[in-house]
C-alpha positions as CSV (number, residue, x, y, z in Angstrom):
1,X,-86.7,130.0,141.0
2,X,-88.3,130.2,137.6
3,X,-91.8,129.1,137.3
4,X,-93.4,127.8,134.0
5,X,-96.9,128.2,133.5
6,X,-99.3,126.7,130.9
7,X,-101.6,129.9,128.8
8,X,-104.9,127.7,131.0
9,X,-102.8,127.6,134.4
10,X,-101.9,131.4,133.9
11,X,-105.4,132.4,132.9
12,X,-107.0,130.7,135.9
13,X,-104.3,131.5,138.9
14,X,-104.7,135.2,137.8
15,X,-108.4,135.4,138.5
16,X,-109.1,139.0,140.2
17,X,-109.6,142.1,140.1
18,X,-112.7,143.7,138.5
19,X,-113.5,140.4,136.9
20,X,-114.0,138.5,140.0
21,X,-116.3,141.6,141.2
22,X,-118.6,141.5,138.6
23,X,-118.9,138.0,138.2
24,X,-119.4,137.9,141.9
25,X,-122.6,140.6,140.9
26,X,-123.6,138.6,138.2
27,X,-123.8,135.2,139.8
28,X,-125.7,136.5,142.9
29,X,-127.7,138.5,140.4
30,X,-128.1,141.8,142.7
31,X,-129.5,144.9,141.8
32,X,-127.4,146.7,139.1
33,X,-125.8,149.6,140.6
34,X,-127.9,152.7,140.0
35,X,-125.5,154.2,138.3
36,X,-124.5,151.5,135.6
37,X,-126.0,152.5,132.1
38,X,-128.3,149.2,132.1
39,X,-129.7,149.6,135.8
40,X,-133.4,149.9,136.1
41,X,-134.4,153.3,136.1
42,X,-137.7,155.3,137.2
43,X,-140.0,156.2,134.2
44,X,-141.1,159.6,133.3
45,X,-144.7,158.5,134.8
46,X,-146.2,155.4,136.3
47,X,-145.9,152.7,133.4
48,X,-149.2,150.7,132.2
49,X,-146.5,148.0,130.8
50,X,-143.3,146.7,132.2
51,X,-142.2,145.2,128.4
52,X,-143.1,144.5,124.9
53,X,-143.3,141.9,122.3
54,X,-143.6,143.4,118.5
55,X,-144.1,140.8,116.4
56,X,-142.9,142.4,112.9
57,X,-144.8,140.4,109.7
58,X,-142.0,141.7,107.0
59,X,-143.0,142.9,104.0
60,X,-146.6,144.1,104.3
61,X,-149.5,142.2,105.3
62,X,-152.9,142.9,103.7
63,X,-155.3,145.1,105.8
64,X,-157.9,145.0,103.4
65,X,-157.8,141.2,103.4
66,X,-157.1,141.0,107.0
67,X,-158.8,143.7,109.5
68,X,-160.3,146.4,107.4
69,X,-163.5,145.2,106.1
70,X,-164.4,147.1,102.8
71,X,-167.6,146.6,101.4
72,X,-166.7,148.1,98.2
73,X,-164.2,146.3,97.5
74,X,-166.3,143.5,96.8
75,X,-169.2,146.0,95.4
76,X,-166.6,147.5,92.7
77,X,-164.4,144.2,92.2
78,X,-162.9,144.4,88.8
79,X,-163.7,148.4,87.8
80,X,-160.8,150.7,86.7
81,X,-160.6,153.3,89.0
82,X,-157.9,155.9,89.7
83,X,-155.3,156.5,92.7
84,X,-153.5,159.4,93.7
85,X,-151.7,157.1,96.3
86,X,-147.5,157.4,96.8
87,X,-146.8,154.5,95.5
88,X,-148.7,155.6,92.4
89,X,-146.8,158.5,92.1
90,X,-143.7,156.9,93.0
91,X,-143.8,154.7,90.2
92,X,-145.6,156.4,87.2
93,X,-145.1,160.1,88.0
94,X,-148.6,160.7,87.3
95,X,-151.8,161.3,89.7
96,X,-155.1,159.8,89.1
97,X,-153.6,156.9,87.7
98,X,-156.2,154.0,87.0
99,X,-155.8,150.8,88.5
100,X,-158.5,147.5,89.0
101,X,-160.0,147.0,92.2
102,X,-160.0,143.7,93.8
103,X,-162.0,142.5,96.5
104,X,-160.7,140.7,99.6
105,X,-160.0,137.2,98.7
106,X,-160.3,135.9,102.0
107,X,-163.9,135.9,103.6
108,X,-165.0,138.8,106.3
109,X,-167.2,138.0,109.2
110,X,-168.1,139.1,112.5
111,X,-166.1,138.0,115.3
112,X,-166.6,137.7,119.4
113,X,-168.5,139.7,121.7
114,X,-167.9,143.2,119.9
115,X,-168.4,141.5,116.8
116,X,-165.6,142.8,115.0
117,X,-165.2,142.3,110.8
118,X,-162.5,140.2,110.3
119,X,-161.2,138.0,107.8
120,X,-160.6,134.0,107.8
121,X,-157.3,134.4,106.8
122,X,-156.3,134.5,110.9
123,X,-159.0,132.4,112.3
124,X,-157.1,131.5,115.8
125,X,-156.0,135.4,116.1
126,X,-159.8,136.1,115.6
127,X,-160.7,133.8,118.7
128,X,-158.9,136.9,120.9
129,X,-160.5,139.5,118.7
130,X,-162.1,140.7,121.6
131,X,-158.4,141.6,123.4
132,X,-156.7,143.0,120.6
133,X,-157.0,147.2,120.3
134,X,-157.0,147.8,116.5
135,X,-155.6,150.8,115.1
136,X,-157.0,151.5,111.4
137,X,-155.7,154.9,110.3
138,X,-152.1,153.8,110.3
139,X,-149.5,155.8,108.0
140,X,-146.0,155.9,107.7
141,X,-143.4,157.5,105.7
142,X,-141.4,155.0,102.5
143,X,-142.8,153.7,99.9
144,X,-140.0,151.1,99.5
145,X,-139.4,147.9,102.3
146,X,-136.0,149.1,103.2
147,X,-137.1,153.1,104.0
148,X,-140.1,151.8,105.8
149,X,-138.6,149.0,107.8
150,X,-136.3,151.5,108.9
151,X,-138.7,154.5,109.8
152,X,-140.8,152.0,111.8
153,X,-137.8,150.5,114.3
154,X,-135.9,153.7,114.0
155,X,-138.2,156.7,113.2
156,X,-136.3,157.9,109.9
157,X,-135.8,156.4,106.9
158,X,-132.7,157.6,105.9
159,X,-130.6,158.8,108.7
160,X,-129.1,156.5,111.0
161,X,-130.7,156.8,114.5
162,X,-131.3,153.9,117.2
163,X,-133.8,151.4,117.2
164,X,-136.6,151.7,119.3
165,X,-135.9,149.1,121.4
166,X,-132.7,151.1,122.6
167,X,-134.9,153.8,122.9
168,X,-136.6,152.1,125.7
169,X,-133.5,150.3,127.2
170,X,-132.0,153.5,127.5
171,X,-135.0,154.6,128.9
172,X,-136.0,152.2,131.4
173,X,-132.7,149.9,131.7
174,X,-133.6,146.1,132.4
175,X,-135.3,144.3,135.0
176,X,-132.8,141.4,135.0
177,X,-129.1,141.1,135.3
178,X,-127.9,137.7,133.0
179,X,-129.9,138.1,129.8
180,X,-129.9,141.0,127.5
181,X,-132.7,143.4,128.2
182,X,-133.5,143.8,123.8
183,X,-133.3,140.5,122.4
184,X,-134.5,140.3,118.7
185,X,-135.6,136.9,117.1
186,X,-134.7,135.8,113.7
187,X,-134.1,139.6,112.5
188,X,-134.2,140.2,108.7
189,X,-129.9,140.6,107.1
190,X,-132.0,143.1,104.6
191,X,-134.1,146.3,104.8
192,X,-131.5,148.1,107.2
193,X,-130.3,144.5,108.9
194,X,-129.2,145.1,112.2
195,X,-129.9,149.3,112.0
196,X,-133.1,148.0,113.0
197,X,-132.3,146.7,116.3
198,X,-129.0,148.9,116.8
199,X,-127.8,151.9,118.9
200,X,-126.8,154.3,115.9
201,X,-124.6,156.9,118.7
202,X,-126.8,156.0,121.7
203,X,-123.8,154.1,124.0
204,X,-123.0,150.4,122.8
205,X,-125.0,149.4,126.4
206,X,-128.4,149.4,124.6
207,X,-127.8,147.7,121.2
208,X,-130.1,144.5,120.6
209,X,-129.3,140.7,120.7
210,X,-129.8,139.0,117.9
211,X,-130.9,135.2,118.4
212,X,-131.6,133.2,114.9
213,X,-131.9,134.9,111.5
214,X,-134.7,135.6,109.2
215,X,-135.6,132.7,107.3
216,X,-133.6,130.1,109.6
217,X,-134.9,126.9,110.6
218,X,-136.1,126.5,114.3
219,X,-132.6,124.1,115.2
220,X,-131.2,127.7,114.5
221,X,-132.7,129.6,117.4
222,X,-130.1,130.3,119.2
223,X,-127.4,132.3,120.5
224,X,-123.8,132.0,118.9
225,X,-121.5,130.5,120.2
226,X,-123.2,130.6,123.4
227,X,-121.1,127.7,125.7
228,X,-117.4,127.5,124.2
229,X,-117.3,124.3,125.5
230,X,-114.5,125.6,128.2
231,X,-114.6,124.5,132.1
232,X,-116.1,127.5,134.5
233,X,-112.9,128.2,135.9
234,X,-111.1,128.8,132.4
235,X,-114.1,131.3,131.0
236,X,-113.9,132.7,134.6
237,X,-110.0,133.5,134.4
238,X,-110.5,135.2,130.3
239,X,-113.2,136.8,132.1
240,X,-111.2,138.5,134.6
241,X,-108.2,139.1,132.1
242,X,-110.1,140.9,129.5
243,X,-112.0,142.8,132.4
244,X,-108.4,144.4,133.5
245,X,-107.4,144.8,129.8
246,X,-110.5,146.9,129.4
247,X,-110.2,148.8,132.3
248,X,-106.5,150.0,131.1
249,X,-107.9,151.5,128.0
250,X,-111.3,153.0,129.9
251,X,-108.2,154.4,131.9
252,X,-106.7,156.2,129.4
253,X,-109.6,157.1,127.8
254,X,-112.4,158.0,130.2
255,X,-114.9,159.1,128.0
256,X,-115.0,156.5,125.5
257,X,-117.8,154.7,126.4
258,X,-117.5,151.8,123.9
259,X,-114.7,150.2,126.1
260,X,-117.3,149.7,129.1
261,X,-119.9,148.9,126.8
262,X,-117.3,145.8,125.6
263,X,-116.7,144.9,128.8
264,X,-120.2,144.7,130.3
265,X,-120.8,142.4,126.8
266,X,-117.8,139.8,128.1
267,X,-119.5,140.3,131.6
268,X,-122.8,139.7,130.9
269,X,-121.9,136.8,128.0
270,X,-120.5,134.4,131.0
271,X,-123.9,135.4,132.8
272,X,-125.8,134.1,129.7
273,X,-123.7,131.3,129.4
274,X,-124.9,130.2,132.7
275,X,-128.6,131.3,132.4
276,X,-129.6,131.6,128.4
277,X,-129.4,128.0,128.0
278,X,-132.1,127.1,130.1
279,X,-134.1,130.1,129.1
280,X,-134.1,129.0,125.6
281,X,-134.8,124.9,126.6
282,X,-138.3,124.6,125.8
283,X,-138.4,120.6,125.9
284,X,-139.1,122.0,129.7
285,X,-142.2,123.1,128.7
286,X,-145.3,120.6,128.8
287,X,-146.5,119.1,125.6
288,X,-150.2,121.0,126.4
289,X,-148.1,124.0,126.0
290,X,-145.8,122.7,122.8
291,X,-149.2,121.6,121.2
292,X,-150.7,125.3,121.7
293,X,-148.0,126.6,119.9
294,X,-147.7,124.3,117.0
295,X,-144.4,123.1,117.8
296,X,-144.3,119.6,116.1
297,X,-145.9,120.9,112.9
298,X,-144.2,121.6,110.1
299,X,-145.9,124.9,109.0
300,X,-146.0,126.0,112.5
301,X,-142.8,124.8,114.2
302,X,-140.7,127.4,113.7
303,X,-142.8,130.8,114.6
304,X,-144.5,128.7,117.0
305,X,-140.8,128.0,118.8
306,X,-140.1,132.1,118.3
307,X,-143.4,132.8,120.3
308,X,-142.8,130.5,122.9
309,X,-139.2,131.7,123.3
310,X,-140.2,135.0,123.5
311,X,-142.8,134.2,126.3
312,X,-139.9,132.6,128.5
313,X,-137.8,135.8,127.7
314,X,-140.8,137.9,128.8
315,X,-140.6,136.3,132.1
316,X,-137.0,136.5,132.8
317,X,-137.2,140.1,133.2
318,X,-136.4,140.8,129.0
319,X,-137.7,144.4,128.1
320,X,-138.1,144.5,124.4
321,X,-138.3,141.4,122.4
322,X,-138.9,141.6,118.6
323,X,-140.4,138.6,116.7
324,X,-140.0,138.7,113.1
325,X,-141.7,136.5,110.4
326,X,-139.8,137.2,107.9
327,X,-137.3,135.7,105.2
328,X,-133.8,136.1,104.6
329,X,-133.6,136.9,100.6
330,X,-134.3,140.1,98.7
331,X,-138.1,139.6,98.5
332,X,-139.6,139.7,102.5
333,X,-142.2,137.0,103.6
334,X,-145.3,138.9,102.6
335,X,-144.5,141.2,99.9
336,X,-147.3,139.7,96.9
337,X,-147.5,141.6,94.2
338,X,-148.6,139.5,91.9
339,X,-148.9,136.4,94.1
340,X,-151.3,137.6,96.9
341,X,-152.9,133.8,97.5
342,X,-149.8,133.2,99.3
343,X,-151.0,135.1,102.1
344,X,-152.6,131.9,103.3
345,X,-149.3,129.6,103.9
346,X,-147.5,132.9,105.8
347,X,-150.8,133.1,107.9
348,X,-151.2,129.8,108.5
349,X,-146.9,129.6,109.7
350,X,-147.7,132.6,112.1
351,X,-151.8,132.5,113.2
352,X,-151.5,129.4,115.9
353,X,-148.1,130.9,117.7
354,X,-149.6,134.1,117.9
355,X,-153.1,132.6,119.3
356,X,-151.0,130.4,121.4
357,X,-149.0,134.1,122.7
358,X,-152.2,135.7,123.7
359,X,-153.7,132.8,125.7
360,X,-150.3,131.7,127.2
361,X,-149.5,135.4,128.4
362,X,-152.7,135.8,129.9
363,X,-153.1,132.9,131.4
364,X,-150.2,133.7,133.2
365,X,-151.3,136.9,134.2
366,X,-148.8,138.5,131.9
367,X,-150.7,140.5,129.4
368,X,-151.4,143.0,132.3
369,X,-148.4,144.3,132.1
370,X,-146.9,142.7,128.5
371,X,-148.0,145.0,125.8
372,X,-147.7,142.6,122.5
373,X,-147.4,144.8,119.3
374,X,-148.4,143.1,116.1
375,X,-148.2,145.0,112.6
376,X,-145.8,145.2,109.4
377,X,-144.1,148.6,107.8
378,X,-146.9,149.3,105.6
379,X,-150.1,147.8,104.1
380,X,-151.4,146.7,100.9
381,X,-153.1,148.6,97.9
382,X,-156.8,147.8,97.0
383,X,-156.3,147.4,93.4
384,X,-154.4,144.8,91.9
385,X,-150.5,145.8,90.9
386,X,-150.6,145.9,86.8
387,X,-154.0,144.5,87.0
388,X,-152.4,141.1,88.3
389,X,-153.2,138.6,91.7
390,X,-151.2,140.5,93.9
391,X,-151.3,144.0,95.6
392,X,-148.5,147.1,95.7
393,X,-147.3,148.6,98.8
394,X,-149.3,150.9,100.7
395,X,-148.2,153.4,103.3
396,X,-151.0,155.9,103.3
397,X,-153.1,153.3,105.5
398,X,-153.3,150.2,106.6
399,X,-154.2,148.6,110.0
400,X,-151.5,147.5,113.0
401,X,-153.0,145.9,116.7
402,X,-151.9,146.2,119.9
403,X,-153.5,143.9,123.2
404,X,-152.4,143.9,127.0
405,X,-150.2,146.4,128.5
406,X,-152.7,149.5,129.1
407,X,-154.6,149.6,125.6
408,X,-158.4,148.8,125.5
409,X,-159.6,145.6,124.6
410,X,-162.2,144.9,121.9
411,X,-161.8,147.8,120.5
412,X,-161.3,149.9,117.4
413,X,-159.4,153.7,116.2
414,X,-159.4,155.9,113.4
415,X,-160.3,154.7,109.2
416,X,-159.0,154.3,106.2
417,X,-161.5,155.5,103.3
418,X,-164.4,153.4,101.6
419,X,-161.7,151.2,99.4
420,X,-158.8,151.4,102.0
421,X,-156.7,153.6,100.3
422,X,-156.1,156.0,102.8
423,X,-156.1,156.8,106.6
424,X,-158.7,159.7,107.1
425,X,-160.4,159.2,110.8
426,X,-158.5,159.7,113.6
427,X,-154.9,159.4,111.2
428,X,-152.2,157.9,113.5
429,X,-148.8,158.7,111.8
430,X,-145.8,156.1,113.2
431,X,-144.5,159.1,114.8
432,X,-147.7,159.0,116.8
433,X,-147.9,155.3,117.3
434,X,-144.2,155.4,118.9
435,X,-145.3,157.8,121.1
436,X,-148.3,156.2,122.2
437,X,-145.8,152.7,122.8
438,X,-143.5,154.7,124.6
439,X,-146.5,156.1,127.1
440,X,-147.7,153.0,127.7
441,X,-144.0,151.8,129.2
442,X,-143.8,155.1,131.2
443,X,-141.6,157.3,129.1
444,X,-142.7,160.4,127.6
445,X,-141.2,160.7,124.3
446,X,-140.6,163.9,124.2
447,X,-138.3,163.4,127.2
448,X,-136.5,160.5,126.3
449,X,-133.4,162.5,124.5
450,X,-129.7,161.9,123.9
451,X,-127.6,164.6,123.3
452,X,-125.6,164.0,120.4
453,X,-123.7,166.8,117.5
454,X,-124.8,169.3,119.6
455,X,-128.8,169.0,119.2
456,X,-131.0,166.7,121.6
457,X,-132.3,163.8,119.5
458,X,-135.5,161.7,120.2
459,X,-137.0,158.8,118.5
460,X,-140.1,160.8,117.3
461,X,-137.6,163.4,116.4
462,X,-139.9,166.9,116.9
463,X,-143.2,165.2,116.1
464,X,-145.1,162.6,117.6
465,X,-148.7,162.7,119.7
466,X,-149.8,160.3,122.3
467,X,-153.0,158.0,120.9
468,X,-155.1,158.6,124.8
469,X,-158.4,157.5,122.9
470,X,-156.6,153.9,123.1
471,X,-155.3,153.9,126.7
472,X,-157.7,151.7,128.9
């Protein structure tokens, strides 16, 4: 007898096989099998912080207007005085070039119990001043966004190696077994795009999750094509299918690891079909806690929604969770050269959420073991680009802060020099600040290798020291 099946019927009555296994594992959501690539694995030593939130400001906030308090800035205001910085060079070829100072144009005052110098331009962020851990002697290699942005989430700026946060997911695996364990939120298209957040030849297993886009508006915040719109039993049938195709190929080519890697992504899309949704609700959240956030506000709505969504992925087990304020054209959100007034309507879109972060994570008894990560890939100059209002790039120093997660609280490292030019106490290259990040989630960086074209390869590459003056 011949039987005629619909494509739907012939899907559904041919559920088994691996397909049925794993989405028996994923529904019950047991313990990843220690030997699949995203298990949970032991870290190199005991781990001050389980996870991290870096919340990326694109493009180069101000340090000398921020969290570096200069007093002679505002002594010197207006004087032509020369530079030997790289940006300098970079542009004119010449040393000692002279350029006009400008003083901070946003007021500096002391701030909580250590009374720290800090600027209005982040008055809520100040409020927690006394949990943030600021590092002062940053510097980094690029003098351009794109080379920058890349060095700081991959370590290099012109080779292609992972991202940090498949660093650590290679590292550490995930705690949980239906969302991605490296989810980035509203990532910049531009200044390496999705290099920043991808697994270069570290296996397909640790590359990021993209939710939103740089730029987007907050009714964008969300996965792609996350539901289908199909019935359980139909995406549980393609499920299985695709499952078996995969494991034909894996078959004939065993060490191709690209074919799991597309198979655990089918596998763990139905889980976060199931799951993300609710994850990513926040009407469940009380109006107290929408408030906080500035969700309801136009200036605020948007970061303030990335912030809280990055708080509910924090407690579903996510391990790294980026948080970018940025903007989807050529020019990122706080690159002013010759606008540098515009500093106040980017702080005042980010300043609440990130308040809002702190208090909600510790509240909750989070920022234990959370460390959040708040910085962009360079600073600012302290002269005035072609004697304009705005400020040139500045690698050679500039200020990033780090608070929870095993760093000391109220509390301040290293120096840039008298006009914040350049780091010179206590210098912390980005080598050294990965490092130190990496410490702090239990991984010694100088263990955490992948062999690849025959040499062993690490995000701090053969450099890198751990910051201990910062550990609490």
């Amino acid at each position: 007898m011949r039987y005629l099946f619909s494509r739907r019927e012939w899907l559904t009555q041919t559920s088994c096989g691996f397909g049925a296994l794993a989405l028996a594992g994923l529904t019950h959501a047991p313990v990843l099998a220690k030997e699949h690539p995203l298990a949970a694995k032991k870290p190199h030593h005991p781990a001050k912080a389980k996870r991290i939130i870096f919340l990326f400001m694109q493009g180069g906030v101000s340090h000398v207007d921020s969290f570096d308090y200069k007093p002679r800035l505002i002594q010197d205001d207006g004087k032509q005085m020369p530079f030997n910085d790289a940006r300098t060079i970079a542009n004119t070829g010449n040393r000692g070039t002279n350029h006009r100072i400008m003083k901070p144009l946003w007021k500096f005052s002391q701030h909580g119990k250590t009374g720290k110098w800090a600027s209005d331009l982040f008055p809520e962020i100040n409020k927690h001043i006394d949990d943030l851990c600021f590092i002062h002697s940053l510097h980094t290699e690029g003098v351009a966004h794109g080379p920058a942005t890349l060095f700081l989430h991959c370590g290099s700026t012109n080779f292609v190696r992972p991202s940090m946060g498949s660093w650590v997911l290679y590292g550490l695996g995930t705690e949980g077994q239906n969302l991605p364990g490296f989810i980035t939120i509203s990532p910049s298209p531009g200044n390496g795009g999705a290099r920043n957040y991808g697994t270069a030849f570290l296996p397909a297993f640790y590359q990021g999750t993209p939710i939103g886009k740089a730029g987007a508006t907050a009714s964008e915040l969300t996965i792609r094509n996350l539901t289908g719109g199909l019935p359980v039993d139909i995406q549980k049938g393609e499920l299985d299918l695709l499952r078996q195709l995969s494991q034909e190929q894996i078959k004939r080519d065993p060490a191709e690891s690209a074919y799991e890697a597309v198979a655990e992504s089918y596998e763990r899309a139905w889980a976060m079909q199931q799951y993300a949704p609710d994850t990513l609700d926040l009407t469940k959240e009380t109006k107290e806690t929408l408030t906080s956030y500035g969700i309801g506000e136009k200036v605020t709505d948007t970061f303030g929604r990335q912030c809280l969504m990055a708080r509910r992925l924090c407690e579903q087990g996510v391990r790294f969770i980026q948080v970018t304020y940025g903007d989807a054209s050529a020019n990122p959100a706080w690159d002013q050269h010759s606008n540098l007034p515009k500093h106040a309507d980017h702080a005042k879109a980010v300043d609440k959420p990130i308040a809002a972060l702190l208090s909600d994570l510790k509240k909750r008894g989070l920022l234990e073991d959370t460390l959040v990560w708040w910085g962009s890939e360079f600073g600012r100059t302290p002269y005035a680009e072609k004697n304009g209002t705005g400020r040139d790039h500045n690698p050679g120093g500039f200020t990033m802060w780090l608070a929870g997660g095993g760093v000391k609280a109220g509390f301040s490292f290293g120096s840039t020099d008298e006009f914040g030019a350049q780091a010179v106490d206590n210098k912390v290259h980005m080598h050294d600040l990965h490092a130190t990040i990496l410490h702090l989630l239990g991984l010694d960086h100088e263990k955490l290798t992948f062999r690849y074209a025959g040499r062993d390869f690490r995000l701090t590459d053969v450099h890198g020291h751990v910051v201990k003056e910062i550990l609490a």
